[in-house]
Each structure stands twice: as structure tokens, then as C-alpha cells.
LOZAGU-282496 format. One record per residue (C-alpha): x, z, y; residue in one letter; residue number from 1. Coordinates in nm, 3 decimals, padded with zeros to 5 digits, m for minus. Example, Ala and Ser with C-alpha at 12.3 -4.5 7.8 and 13.67 -1.06 7.14 Angstrom:
// LOZAGU-282496
martor X->01.230; Z->00.780; Y->m00.450; rest->A; nr->1 $
martor X->01.367; Z->00.714; Y->m00.106; rest->S; nr->2 $
END
This chain:
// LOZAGU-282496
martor X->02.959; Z->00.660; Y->00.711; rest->X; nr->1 $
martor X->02.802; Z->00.881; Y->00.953; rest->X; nr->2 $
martor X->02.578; Z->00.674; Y->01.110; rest->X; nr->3 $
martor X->02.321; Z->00.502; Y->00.909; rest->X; nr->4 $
martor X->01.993; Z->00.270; Y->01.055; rest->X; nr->5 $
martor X->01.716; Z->00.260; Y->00.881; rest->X; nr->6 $
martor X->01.460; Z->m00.070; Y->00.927; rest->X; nr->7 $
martor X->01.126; Z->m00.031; Y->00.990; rest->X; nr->8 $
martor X->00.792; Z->m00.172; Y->01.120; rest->X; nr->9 $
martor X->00.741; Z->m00.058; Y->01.480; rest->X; nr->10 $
martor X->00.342; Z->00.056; Y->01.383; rest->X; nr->11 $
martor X->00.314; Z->00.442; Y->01.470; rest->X; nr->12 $
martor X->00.208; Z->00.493; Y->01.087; rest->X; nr->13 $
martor X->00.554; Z->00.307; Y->01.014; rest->X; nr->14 $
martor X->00.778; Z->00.527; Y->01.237; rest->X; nr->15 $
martor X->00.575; Z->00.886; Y->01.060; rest->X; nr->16 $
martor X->00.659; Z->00.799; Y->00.745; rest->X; nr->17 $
martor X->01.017; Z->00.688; Y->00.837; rest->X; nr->18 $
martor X->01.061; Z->00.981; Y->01.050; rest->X; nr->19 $
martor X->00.955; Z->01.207; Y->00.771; rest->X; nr->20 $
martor X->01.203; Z->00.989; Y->00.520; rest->X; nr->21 $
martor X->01.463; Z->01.068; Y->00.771; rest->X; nr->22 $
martor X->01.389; Z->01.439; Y->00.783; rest->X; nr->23 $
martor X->01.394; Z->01.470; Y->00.423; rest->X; nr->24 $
martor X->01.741; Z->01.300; Y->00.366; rest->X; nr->25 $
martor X->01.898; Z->01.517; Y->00.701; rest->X; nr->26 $
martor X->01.793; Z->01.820; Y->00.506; rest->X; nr->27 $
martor X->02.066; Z->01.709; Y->00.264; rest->X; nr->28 $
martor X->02.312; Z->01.576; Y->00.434; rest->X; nr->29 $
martor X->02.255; Z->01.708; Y->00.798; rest->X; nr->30 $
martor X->02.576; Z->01.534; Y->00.888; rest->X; nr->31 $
martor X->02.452; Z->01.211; Y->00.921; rest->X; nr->32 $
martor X->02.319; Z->01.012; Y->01.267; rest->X; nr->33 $
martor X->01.992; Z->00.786; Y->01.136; rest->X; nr->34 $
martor X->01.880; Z->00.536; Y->01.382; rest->X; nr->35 $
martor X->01.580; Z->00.379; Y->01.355; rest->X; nr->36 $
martor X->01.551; Z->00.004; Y->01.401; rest->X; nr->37 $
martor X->01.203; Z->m00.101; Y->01.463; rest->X; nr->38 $
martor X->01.140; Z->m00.461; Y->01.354; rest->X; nr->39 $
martor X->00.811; Z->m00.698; Y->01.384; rest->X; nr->40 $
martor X->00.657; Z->m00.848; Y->01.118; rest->X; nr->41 $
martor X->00.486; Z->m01.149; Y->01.064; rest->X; nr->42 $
martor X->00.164; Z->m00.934; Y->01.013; rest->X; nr->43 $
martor X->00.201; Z->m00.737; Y->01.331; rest->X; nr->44 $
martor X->00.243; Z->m01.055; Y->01.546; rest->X; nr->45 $
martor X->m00.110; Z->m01.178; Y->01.413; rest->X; nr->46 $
martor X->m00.373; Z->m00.925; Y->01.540; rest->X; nr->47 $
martor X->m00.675; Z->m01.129; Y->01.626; rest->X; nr->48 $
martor X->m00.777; Z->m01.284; Y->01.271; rest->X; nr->49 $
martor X->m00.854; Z->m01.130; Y->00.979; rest->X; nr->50 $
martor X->m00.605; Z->m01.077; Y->00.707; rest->X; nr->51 $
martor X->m00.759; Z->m01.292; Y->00.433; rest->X; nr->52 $
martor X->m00.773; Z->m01.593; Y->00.676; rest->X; nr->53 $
martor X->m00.371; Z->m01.523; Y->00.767; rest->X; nr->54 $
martor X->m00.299; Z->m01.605; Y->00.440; rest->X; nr->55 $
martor X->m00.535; Z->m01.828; Y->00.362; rest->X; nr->56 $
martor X->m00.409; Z->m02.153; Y->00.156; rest->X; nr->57 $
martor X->m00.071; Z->m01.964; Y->00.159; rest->X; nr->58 $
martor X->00.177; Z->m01.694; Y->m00.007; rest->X; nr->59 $
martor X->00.077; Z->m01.349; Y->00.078; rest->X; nr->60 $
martor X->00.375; Z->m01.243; Y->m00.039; rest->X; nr->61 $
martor X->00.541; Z->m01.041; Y->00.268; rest->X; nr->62 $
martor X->00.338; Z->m01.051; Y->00.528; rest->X; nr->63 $
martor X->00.483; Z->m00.723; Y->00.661; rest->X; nr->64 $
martor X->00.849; Z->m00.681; Y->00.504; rest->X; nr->65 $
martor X->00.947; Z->m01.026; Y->00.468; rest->X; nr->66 $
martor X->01.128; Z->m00.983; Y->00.825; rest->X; nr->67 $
martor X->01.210; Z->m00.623; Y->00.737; rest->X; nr->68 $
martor X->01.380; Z->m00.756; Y->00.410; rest->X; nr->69 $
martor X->01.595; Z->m01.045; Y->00.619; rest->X; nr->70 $
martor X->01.693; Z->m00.783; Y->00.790; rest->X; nr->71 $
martor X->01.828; Z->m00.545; Y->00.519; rest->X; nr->72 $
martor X->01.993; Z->m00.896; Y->00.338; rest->X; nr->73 $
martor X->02.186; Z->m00.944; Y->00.659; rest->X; nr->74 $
martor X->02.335; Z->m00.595; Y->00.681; rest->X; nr->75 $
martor X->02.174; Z->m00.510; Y->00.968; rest->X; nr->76 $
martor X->01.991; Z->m00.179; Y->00.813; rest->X; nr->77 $
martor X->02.145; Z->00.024; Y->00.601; rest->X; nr->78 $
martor X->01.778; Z->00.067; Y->00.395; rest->X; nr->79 $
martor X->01.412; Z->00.033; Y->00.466; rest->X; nr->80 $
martor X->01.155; Z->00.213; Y->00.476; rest->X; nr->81 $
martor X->00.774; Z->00.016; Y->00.388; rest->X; nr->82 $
martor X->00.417; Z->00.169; Y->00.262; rest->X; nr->83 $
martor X->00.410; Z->00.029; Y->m00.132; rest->X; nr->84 $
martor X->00.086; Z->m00.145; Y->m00.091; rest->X; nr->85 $
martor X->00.289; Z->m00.349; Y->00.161; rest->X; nr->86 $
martor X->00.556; Z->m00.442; Y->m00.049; rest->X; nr->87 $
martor X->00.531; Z->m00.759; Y->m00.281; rest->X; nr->88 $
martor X->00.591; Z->m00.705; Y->m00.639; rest->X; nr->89 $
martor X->00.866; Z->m00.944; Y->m00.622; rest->X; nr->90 $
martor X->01.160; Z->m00.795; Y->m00.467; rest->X; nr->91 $
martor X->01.402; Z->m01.082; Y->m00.353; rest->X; nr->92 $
martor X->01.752; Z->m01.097; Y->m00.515; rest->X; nr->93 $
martor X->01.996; Z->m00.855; Y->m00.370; rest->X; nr->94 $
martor X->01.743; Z->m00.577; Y->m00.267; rest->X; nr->95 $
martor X->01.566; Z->m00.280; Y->m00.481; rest->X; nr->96 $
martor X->01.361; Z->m00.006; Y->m00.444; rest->X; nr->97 $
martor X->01.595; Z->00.286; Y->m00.416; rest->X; nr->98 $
martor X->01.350; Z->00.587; Y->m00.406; rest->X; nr->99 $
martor X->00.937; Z->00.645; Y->m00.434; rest->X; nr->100 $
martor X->00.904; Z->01.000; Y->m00.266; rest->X; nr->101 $
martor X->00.572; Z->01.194; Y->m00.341; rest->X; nr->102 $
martor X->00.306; Z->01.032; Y->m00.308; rest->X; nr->103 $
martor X->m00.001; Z->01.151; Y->m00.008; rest->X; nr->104 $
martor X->m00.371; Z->01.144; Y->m00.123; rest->X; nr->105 $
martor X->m00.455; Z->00.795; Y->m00.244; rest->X; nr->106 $
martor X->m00.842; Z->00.800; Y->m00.138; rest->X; nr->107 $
martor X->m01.007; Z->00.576; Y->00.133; rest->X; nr->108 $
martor X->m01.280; Z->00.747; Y->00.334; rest->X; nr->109 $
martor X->m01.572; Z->00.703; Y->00.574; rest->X; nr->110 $
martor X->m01.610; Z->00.775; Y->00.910; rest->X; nr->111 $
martor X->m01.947; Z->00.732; Y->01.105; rest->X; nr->112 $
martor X->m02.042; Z->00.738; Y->01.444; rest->X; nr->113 $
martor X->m02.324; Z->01.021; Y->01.364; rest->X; nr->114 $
martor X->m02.141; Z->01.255; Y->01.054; rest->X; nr->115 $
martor X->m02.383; Z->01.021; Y->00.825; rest->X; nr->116 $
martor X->m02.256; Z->01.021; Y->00.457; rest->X; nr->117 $
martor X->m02.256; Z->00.658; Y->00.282; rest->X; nr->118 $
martor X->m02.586; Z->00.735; Y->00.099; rest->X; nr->119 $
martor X->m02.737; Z->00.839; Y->00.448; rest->X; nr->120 $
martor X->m02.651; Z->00.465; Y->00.621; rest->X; nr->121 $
martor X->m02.938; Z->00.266; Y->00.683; rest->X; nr->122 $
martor X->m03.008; Z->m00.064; Y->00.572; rest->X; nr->123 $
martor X->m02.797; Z->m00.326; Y->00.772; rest->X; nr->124 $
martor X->m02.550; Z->m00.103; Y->00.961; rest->X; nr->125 $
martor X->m02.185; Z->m00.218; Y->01.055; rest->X; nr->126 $
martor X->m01.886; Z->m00.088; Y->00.851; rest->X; nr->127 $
martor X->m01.539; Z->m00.174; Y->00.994; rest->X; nr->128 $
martor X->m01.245; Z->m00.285; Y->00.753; rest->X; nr->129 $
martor X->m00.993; Z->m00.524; Y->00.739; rest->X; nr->130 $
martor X->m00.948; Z->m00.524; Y->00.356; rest->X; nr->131 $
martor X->m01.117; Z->m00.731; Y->00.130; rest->X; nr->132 $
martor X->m01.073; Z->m00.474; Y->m00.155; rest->X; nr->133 $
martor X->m01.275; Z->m00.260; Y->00.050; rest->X; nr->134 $
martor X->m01.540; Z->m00.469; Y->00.134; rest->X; nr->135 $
martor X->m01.585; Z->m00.603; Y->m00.210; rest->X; nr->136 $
martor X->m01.599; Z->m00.298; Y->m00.351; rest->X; nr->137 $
martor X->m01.866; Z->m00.141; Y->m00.016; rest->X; nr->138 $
martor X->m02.089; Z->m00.414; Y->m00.098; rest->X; nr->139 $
martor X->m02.068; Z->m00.396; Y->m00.477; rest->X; nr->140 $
martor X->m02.201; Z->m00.035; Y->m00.401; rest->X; nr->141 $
martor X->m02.423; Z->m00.143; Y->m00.135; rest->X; nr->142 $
martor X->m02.498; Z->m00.475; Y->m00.070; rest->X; nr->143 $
martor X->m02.729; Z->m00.412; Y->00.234; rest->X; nr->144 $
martor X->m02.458; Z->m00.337; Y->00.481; rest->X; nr->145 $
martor X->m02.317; Z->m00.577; Y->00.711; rest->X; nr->146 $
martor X->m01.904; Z->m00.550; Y->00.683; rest->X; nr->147 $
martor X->m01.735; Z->m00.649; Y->01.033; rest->X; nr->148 $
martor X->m01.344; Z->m00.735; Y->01.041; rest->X; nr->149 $
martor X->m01.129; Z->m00.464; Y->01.192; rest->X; nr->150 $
martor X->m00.769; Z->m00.449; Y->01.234; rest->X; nr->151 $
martor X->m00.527; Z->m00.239; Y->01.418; rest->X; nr->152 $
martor X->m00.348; Z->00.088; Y->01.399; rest->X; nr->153 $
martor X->m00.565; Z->00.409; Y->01.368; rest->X; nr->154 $
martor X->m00.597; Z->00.524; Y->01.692; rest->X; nr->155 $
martor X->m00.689; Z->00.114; Y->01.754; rest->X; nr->156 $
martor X->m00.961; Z->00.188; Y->01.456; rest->X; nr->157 $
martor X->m01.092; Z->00.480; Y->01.586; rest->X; nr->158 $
martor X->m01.162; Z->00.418; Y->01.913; rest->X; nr->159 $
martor X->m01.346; Z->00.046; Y->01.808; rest->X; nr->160 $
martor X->m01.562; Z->00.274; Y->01.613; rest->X; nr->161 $
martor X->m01.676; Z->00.492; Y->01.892; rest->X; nr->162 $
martor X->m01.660; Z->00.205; Y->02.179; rest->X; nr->163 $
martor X->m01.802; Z->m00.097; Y->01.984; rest->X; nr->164 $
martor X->m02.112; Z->m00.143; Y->01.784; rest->X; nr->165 $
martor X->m01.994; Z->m00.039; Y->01.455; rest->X; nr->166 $
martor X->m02.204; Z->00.271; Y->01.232; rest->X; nr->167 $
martor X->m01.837; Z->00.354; Y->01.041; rest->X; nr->168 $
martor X->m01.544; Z->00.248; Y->00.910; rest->X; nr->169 $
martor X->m01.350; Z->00.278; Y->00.641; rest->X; nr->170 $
martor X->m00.962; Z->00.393; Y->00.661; rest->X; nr->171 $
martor X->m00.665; Z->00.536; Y->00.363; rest->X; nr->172 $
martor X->m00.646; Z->00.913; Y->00.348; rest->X; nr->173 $
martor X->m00.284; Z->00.923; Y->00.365; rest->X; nr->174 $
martor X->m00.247; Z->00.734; Y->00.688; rest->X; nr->175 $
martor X->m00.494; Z->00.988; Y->00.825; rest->X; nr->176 $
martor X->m00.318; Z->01.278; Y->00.706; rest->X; nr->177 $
martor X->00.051; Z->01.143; Y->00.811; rest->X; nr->178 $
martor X->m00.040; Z->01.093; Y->01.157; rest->X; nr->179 $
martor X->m00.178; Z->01.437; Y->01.187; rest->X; nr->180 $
martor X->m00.575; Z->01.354; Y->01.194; rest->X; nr->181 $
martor X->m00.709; Z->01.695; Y->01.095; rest->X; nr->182 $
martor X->m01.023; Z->01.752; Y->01.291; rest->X; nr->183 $
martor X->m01.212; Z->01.396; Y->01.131; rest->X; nr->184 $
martor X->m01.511; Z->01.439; Y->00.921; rest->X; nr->185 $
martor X->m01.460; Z->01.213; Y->00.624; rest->X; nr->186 $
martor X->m01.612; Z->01.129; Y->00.336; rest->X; nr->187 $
martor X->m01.400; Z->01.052; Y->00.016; rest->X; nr->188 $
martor X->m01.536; Z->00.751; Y->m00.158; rest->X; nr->189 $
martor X->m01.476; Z->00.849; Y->m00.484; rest->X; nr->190 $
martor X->m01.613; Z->00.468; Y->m00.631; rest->X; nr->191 $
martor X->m01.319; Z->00.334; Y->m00.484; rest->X; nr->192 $
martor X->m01.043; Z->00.204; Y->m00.645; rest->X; nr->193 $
martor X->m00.729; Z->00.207; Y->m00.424; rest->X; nr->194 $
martor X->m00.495; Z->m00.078; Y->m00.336; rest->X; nr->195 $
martor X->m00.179; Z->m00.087; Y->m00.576; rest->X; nr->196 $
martor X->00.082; Z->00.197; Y->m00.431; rest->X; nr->197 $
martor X->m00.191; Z->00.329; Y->m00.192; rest->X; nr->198 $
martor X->m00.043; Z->00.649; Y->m00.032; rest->X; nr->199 $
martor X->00.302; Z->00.587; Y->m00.175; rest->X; nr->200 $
martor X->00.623; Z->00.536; Y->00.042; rest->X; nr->201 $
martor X->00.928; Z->00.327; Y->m00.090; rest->X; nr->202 $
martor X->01.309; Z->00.350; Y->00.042; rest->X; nr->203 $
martor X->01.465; Z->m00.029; Y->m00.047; rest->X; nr->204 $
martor X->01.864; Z->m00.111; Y->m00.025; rest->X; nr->205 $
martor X->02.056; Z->m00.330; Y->m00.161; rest->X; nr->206 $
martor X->02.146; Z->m00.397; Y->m00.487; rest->X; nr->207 $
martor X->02.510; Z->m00.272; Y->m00.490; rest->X; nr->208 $
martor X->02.484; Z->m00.260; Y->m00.899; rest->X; nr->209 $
martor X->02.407; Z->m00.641; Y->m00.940; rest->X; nr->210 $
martor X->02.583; Z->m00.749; Y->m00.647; rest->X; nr->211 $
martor X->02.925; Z->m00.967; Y->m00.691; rest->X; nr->212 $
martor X->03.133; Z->m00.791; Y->m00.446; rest->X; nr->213 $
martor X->03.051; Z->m00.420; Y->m00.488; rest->X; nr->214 $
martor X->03.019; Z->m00.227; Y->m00.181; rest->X; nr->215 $
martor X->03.079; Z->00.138; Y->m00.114; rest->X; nr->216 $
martor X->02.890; Z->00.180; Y->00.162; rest->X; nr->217 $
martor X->02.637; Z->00.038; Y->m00.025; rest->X; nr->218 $
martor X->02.690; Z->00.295; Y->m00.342; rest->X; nr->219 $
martor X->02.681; Z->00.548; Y->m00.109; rest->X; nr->220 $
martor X->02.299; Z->00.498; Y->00.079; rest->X; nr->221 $
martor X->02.169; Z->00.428; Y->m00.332; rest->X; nr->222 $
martor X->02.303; Z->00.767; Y->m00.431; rest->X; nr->223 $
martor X->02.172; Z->00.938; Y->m00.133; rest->X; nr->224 $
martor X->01.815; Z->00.797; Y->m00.100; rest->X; nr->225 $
martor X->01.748; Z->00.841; Y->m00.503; rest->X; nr->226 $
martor X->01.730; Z->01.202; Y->m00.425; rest->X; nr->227 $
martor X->01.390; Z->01.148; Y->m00.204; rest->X; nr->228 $
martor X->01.259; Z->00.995; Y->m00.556; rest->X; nr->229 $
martor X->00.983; Z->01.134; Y->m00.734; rest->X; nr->230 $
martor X->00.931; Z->01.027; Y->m01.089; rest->X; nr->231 $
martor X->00.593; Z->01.108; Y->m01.178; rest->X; nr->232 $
martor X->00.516; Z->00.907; Y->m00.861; rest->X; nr->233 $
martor X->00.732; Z->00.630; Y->m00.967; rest->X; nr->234 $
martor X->00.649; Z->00.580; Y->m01.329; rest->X; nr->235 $
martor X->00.237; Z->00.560; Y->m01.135; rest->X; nr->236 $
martor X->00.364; Z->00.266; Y->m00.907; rest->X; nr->237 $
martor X->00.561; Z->00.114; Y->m01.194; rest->X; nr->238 $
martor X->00.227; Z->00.028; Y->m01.383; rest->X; nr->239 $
martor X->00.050; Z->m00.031; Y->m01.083; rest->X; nr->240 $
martor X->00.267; Z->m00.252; Y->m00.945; rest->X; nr->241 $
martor X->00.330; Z->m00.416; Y->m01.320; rest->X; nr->242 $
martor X->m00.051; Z->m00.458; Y->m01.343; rest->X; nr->243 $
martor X->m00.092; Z->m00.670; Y->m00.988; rest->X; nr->244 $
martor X->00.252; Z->m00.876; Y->m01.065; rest->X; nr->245 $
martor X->00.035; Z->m00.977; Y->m01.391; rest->X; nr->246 $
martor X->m00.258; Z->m01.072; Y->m01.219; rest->X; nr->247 $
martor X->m00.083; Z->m01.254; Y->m00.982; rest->X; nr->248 $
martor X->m00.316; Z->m01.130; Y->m00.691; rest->X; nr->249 $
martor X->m00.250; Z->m01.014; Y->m00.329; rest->X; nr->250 $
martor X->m00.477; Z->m01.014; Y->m00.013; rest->X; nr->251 $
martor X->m00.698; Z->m01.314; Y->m00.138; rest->X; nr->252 $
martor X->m00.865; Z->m01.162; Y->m00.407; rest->X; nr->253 $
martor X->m00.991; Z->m00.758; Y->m00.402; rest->X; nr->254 $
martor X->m00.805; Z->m00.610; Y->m00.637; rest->X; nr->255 $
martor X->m00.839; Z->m00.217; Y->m00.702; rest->X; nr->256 $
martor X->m00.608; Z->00.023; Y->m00.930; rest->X; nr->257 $
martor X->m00.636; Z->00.432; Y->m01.003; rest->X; nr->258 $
martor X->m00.310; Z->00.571; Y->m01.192; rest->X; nr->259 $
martor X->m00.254; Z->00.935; Y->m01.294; rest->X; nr->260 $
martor X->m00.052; Z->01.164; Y->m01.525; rest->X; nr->261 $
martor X->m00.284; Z->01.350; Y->m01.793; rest->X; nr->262 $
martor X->m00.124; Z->01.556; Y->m02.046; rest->X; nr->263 $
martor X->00.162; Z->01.386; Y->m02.051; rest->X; nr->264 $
martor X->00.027; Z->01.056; Y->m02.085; rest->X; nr->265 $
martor X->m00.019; Z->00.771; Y->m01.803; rest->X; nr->266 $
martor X->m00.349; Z->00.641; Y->m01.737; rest->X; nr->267 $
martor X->m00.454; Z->00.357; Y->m01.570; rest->X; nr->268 $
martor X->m00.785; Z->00.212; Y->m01.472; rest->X; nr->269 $
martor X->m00.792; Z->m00.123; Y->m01.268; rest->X; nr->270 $
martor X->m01.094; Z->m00.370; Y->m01.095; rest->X; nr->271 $
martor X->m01.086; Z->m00.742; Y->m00.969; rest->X; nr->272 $
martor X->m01.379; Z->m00.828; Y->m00.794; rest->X; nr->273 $
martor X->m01.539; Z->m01.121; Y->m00.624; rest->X; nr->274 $
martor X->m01.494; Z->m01.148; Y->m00.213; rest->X; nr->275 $
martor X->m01.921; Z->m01.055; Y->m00.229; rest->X; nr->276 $
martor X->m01.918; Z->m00.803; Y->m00.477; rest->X; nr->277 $
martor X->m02.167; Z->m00.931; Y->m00.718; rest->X; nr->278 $
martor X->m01.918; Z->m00.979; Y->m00.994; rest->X; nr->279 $
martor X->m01.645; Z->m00.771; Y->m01.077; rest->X; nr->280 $
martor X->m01.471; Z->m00.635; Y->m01.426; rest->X; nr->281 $
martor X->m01.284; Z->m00.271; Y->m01.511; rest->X; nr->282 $
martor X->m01.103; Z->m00.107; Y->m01.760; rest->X; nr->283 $
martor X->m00.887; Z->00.165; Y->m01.825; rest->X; nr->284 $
martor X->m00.551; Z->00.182; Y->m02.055; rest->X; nr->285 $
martor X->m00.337; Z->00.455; Y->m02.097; rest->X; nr->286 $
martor X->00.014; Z->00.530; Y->m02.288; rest->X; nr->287 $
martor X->00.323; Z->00.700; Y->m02.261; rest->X; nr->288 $
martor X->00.557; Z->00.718; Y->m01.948; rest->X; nr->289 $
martor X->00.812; Z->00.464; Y->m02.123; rest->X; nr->290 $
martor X->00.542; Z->00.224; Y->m02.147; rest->X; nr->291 $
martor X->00.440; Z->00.241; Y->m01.798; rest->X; nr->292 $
martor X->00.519; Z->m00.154; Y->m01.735; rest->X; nr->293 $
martor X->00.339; Z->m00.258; Y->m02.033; rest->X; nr->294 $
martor X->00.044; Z->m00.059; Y->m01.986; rest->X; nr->295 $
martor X->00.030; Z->m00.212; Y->m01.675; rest->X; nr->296 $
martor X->00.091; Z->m00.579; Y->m01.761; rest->X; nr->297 $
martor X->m00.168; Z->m00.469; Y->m02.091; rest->X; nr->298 $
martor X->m00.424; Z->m00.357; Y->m01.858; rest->X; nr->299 $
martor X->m00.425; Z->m00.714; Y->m01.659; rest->X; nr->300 $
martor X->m00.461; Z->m00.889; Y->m01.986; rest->X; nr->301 $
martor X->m00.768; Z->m00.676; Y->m02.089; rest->X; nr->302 $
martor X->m00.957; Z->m00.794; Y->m01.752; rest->X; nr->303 $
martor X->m00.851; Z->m01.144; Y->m01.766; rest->X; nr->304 $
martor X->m00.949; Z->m01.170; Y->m02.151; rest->X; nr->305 $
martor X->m01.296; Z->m00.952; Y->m02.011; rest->X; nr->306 $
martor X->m01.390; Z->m01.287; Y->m01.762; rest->X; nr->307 $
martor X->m01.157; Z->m01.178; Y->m01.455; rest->X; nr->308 $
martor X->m00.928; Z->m01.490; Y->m01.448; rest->X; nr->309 $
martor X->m01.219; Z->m01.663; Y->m01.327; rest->X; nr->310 $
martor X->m01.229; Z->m01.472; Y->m01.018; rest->X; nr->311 $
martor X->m00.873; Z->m01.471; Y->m00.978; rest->X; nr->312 $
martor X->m00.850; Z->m01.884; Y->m00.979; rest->X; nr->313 $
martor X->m01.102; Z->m01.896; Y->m00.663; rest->X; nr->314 $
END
């Protein structure tokens, strides 16, 4: 099995962060030829409309791995590579995450036209984003801003903001720092609450433990990729992941999570929030490693018992 392809999206964020899964796994077993096979997603096809009104009235359940996951099902890939925040918490039969590497910086930050920090903006100025977890959470903060739809890739991003009329927009620190954007002046909005797995990378397979007919091959990619995984980063995405599944939310409703290990303990702090930002509810939860799951699912029933279901039925 010297030659293994690994299934990706074809996005130039995608191919870093496969390229650097590849690099990490060669540095173990530098005997083995990865190809990557870039594949489209129903996401990438649809660049003209805003992501909420993709999946409006619909599932938003893999928007941009349900072709990647086909894929891997088929035995056309060997594994996958996919951001977390991408990945539904519903895995379908046959496939499982095989490895969470380290996870990058989990912040979303600001950049202006004119270096202006968010306190700085004036009254009705245009901030960028497609996310409504963003926006939500922009306007909750400032409700005087006008938020304008923006998709694309970074460099796609970056240039609207300096050829269109837009005062700043708002993009994930890890995607900046993975594709090498060092010279940016950003602001870290520290009010934020991050989408679930935010910064985090996961490696899926198959399932070779629960399938019927167990395949080497198959053995052989889970052994190798569960050396890229990271605990610390994977018990995080465990209760983040745990606490969306509960809520039952995805792109439809803004939905925000912080995890992090403090002395030895997991804590977790999560926020559902109306599309406007005028209503929203937080807590915070926290517990041992082994109760990571529960914590999560814990954490989802303290905001829907606090008034959040309310926002989630809408």
C-alpha cells in the first residue's frame, strides 16, 4: 500500500491544510506516494447566494463533505481531509473521524480598509461576512453597522474589501495563518464566540472496526492517520461538537462555542443567538475530560431550559 489518495475540497485553504496533513504523515512513513484528489462540493458550486439562503427550507447537513464523503464510501480515497466546522455532527454509517491534529488559533478578526479598530468604525459602515454567527454576534455588539454578504476564498475576500465598498470584514485566524497571511493588521475580536471546531482539522476513513467485511487496507490508513491525533484537541471538539448535535443547529441559526483545557478540567462556554442580534443566551459548563460529551450535550440543555429553544424553532 504505497500509494494512498487523499480526498479533498479543491479551495486553496483545503489543499494547505491537506498538504500539511500529508507532510505530517510522510514524516512517518516517508515511503508512501499521497495523491491528492480534489473534489467539488455542493457548497463550492453555489458562489453567488448567501449561505443561509442555500440552505434555506433544507438540511444543512453537508454542504461541503457530503460529495467528499460519497467519495470516501465508494473507495475512491483512501481518507479525507475537511475543516471541523465543515463537518456535520452526524457522520454517515461506514465513515469516522480517524485523527483531530492540533488545533490553529480559533479567533475571527477584523480587517479594515483604513487600520480602524471595531470601536473606531463609524456609524453605518459595511462589514463583509458570509456567516450568520458572525453577523449576529457583530450586531449584538454593534447594531449600527450595516453587514453585507461575502463569500469566497481569502484572497476572493480580500481583494472585495479593497476593490468594493466595504469598511472591513471579518475572516477565521487560522485560515489566515495557514495560507501564510503574515503582513495583515487584524484585530482579534475577543466577544466572539467561534463556530463549533473553528481552527480544527479532521482526517475521516472508514470504519474498518464496524464494518462486516474487515479490510486491511483499511486497518492500515486508521492506524497510520491516528498518529496525526491530538487529544487535548479532540476531547475540545468532542464537547463542541456534542453541544451543536444537541441543539440541533447548523447554518440557519448563529450558533457560537469557546472550549479549553484549565487545570485539568474542560470548559465550555456556548451562545445561540437570533439572525438580528437582539436576543441571544450564554453559559458556561465545565467537567472532567471523560465527560466531555455530556458536558457538551449538558451545556445545550442549560440554554434551551435559559429561553434558547425559542430561537432555535425559527
Amino acid at each position: 500500500m504505497n500509494k494512498i489518495i487523499v480526498g479533498t475540497r479543491g479551495s486553496q485553504l483545503a489543499l494547505k491544510q491537506t498538504e500539511w496533513v500529508i507532510e505530517q504523515l510522510k514524516r512517518i512513513h516517508p515511503e508512501k506516494n499521497f495523491v491528492i484528489k480534489k473534489i467539488k462540493t455542493k457548497g463550492d458550486k453555489i458562489l453567488d447566494s448567501p449561505l443561509s439562503k442555500i440552505v434555506a427550507g433544507s438540511s444543512t447537513k453537508g454542504l461541503f463533505t457530503k460529495e467528499i464523503e460519497e467519495t470516501l464510501l465508494r473507495k475512491e480515497i483512501d481518507f479525507a481531509v475537511h475543516s471541523m466546522k465543515d463537518l456535520p455532527t452526524d457522520i454517515p454509517e461506514g465513515l469516522t473521524i480517524g485523527a483531530i491534529p492540533p488545533r490553529e488559533e480559533t479567533a475571527d478578526v477584523l480587517i479594515t480598509k483604513n487600520n480602524l479598530k471595531f470601536e473606531q468604525l463609524l456609524e453605518g459602515v459595511k462589514i463583509g461576512t458570509s456567516s450568520l454567527r458572525r453577523k449576529a454576534q457583530i450586531l449584538a455588539e454593534r447594531p449600527d453597522l450595516e453587514i453585507v454578504d461575502l463569500r469566497g476564498n481569502l484572497d476572493t475576500r480580500i481583494r472585495k474589501l479593497k476593490e468594493e465598498d466595504l469598511d472591513g470584514i471579518i475572516l477565521a485566524l487560522a485560515g489566515l495563518r495557514r495560507m501564510g497571511y503574515k503582513n495583515l493588521d487584524v484585530e482579534i475580536l475577543d466577544f466572539m464566540f467561534p463556530a463549533v471546531g473553528q481552527g480544527a482539522i479532521g482526517v475521516e476513513i472508514r470504519d474498518e472496526q464496524r464494518a462486516k467485511s474487515k479490510e486491511q487496507r483499511d486497518k492500515e490508513i486508521r492506524e497510520m492517520v491516528s498518529q496525526l491525533n491530538d487529544e487535548e484537541t479532540a476531547v475540545c471538539i468532542r464537547g463542541e461538537r456534542a453541544f451543536l448535535k444537541k441543539l440541533g443547529g447548523g447554518c440557519q441559526v448563529p450558533i457560537g462555542v469557546k472550549s479549553e483545557l484549565v487545570n485539568g478540567e474542560l470548559v465550555i462556554e456556548g451562545i445561540v443567538l437570533s439572525p438580528d442580534g437582539k436576543k441571544y443566551f450564554r453559559d458556561k459548563v465545565s467537567g472532567s475530560l471523560q465527560e466531555a460529551i455530556n458536558l457538551g450535550i449538558r451545556l445545550a440543555e442549560n440554554l434551551i431550559s435559559l429561553g434558547a429553544k425559542e430561537l432555535l424553532l425559527q
